[in-house]
N, CA, C and O of each residue as an XYZ file, in Angstrom:
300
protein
N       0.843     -1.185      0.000
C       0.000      0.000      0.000
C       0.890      1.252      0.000
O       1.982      1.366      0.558
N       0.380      1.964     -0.561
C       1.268      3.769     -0.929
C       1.155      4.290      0.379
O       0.202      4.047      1.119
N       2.403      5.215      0.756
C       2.185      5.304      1.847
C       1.143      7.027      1.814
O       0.602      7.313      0.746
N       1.001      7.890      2.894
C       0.350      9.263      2.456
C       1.131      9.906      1.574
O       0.561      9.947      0.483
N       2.184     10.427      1.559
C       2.486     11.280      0.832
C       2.524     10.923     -0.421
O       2.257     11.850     -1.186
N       2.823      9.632     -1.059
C       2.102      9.045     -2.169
C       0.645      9.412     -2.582
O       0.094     10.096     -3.445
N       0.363      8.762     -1.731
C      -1.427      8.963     -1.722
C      -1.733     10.666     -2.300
O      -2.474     11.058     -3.202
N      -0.920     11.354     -1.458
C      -1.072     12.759     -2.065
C      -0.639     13.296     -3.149
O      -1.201     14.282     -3.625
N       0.562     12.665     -3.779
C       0.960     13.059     -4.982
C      -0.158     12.739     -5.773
O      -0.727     13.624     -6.412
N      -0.685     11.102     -5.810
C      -1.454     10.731     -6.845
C      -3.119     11.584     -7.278
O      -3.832     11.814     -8.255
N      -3.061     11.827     -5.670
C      -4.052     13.036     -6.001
C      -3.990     14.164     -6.311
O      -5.087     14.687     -6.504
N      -3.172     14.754     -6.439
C      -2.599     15.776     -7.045
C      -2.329     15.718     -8.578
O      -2.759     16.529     -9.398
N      -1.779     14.951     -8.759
C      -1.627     14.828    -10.534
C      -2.553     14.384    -10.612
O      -2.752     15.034    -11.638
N      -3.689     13.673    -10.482
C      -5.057     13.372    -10.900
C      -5.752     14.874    -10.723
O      -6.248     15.131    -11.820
N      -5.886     15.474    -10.220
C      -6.329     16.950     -9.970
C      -5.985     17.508    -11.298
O      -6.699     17.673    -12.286
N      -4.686     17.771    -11.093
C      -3.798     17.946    -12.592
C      -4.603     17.630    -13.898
O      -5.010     18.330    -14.825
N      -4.671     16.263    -13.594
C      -5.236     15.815    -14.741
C      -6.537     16.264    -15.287
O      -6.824     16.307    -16.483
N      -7.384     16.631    -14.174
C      -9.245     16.532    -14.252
C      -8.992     18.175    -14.541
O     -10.078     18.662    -14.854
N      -8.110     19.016    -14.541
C      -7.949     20.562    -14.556
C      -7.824     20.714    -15.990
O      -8.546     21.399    -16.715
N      -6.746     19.942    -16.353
C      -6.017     20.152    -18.091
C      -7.345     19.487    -18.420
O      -7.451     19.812    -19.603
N      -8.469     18.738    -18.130
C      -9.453     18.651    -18.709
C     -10.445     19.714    -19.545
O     -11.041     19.858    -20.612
N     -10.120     20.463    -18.025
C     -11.485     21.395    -18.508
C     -10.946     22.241    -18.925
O     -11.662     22.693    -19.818
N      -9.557     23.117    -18.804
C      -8.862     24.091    -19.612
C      -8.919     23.686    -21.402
O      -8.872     24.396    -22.406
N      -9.035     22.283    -21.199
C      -8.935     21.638    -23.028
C      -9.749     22.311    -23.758
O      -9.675     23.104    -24.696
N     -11.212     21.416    -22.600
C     -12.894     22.039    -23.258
C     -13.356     23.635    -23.605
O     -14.221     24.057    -24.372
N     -12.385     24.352    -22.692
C     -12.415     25.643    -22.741
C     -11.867     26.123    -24.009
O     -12.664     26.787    -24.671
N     -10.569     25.932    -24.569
C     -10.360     26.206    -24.933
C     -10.513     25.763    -26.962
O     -10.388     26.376    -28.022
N     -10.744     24.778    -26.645
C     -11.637     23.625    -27.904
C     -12.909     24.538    -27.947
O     -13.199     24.823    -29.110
N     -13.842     25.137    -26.913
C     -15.156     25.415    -27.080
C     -15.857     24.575    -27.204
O     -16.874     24.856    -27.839
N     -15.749     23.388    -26.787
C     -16.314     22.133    -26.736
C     -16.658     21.563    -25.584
O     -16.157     22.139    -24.619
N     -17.330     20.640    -25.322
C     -17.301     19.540    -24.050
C     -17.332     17.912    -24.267
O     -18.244     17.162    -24.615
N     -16.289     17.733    -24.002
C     -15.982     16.083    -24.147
C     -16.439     15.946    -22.907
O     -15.839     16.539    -22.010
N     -17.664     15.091    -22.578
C     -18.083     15.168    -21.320
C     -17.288     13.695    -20.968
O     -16.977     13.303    -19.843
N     -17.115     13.177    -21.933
C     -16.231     11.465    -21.718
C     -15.188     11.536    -21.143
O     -14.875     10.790    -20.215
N     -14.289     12.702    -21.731
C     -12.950     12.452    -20.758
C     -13.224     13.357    -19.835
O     -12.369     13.116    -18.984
N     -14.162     14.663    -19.263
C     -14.348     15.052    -17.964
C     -15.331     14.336    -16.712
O     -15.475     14.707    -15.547
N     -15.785     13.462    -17.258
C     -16.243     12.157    -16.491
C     -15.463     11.374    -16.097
O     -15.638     10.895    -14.977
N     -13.982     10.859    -17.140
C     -13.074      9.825    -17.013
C     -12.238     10.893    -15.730
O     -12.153     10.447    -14.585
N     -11.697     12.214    -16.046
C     -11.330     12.742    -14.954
C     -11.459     12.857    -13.954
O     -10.653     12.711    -13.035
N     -13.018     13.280    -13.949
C     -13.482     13.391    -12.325
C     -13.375     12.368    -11.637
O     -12.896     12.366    -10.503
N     -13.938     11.068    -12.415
C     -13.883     10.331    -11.080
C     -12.162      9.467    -11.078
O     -12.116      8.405    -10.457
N     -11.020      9.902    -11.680
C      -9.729      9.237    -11.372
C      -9.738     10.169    -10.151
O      -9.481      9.757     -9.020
N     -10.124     11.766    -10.504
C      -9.423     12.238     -9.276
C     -10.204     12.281     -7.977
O      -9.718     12.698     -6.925
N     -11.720     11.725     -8.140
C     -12.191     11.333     -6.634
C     -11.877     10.578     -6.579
O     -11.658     10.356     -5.388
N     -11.458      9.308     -7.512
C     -11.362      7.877     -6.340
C      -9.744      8.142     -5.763
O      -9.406      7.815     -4.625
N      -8.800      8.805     -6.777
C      -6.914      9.605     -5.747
C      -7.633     10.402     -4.504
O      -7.084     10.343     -3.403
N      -8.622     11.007     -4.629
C      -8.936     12.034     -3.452
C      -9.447     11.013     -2.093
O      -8.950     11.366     -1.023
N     -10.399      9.774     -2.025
C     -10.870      9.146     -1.279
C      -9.737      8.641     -0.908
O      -9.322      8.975      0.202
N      -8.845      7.603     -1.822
C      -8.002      6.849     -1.402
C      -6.914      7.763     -0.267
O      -6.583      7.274      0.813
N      -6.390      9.317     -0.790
C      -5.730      9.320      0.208
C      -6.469      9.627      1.500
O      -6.006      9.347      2.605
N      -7.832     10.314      1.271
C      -8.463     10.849      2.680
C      -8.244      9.676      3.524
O      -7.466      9.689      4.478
N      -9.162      8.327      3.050
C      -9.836      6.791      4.044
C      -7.753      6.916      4.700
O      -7.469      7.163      5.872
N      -7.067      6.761      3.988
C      -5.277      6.700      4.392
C      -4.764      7.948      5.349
O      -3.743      7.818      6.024
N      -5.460      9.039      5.359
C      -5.521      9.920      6.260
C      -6.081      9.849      7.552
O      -5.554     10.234      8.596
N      -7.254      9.295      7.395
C      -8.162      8.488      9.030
C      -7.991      7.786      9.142
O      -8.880      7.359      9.878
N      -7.205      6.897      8.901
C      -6.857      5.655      9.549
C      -5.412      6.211     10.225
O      -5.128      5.758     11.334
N      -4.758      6.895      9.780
C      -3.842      7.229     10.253
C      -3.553      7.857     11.267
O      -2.704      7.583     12.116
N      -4.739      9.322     11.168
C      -5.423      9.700     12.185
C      -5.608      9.316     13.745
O      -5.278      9.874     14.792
N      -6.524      7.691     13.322
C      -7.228      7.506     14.186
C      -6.145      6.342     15.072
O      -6.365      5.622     16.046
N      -4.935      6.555     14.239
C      -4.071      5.248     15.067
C      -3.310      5.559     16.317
O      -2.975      4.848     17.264
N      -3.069      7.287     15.950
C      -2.257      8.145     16.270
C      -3.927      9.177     17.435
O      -3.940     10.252     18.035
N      -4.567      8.535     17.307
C      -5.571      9.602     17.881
C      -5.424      9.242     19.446
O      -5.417      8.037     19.700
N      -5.311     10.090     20.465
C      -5.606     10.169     21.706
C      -6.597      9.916     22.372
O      -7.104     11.015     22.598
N      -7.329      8.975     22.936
C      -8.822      9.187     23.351
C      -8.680      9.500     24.710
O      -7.974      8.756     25.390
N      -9.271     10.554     25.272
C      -9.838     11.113     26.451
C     -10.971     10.961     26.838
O     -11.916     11.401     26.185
N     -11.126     10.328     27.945
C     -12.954     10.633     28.097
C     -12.599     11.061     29.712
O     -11.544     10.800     30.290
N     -13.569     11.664     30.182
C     -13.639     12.565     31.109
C     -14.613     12.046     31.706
O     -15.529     11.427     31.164
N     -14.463     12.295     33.042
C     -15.436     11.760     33.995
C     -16.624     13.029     34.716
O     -16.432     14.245     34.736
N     -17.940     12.219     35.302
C     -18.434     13.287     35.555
C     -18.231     14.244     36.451
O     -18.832     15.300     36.643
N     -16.888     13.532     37.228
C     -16.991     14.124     38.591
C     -15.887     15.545     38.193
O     -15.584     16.307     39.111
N     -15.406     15.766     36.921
C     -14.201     16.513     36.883
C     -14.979     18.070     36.632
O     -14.494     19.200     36.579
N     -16.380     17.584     36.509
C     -17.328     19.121     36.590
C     -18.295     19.033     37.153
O     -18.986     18.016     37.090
N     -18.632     20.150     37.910
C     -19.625     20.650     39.005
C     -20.928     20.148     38.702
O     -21.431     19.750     37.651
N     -21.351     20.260     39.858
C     -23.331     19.902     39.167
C     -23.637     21.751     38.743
O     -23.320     22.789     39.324
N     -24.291     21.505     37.633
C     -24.892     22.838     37.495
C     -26.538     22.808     37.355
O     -27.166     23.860     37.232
């Protein structure tokens, strides 16, 4: 498995990629909706993959605190 900062490159040049999409269409005056469909979703499924690799990472490294009732007053 890629580690994050992988994860982030790939989303990044997929970004890249889904951008030079629409600068194309812009500039064609056209809309290939095929390859801005094929874009979008390379660069959500790079965007998910690194987030889900971000919370897990997160959550490995996460602190849990729980607090008791007695550490505050009755109000």
């Amino acid at each position: 498995m890629d580690n994050l900062e992988q994860l982030a490159l790939k989303r990044d040049a997929a970004l890249r990629a889904y951008t030079s999409v629409i600068k194309a269409n812009r500039r064609a005056g056209t809309l290939d909706l095929g390859a801005l469909i094929t874009a979008s979703n390379a660069s959500t499924s790079a965007h998910m993959a690194w987030s889900n690799a971000y919370d897990l990472l997160g959550d490995s490294y996460s602190d849990e605190i729980e607090y008791s009732d007695c550490c505050y007053g009755d109000t």
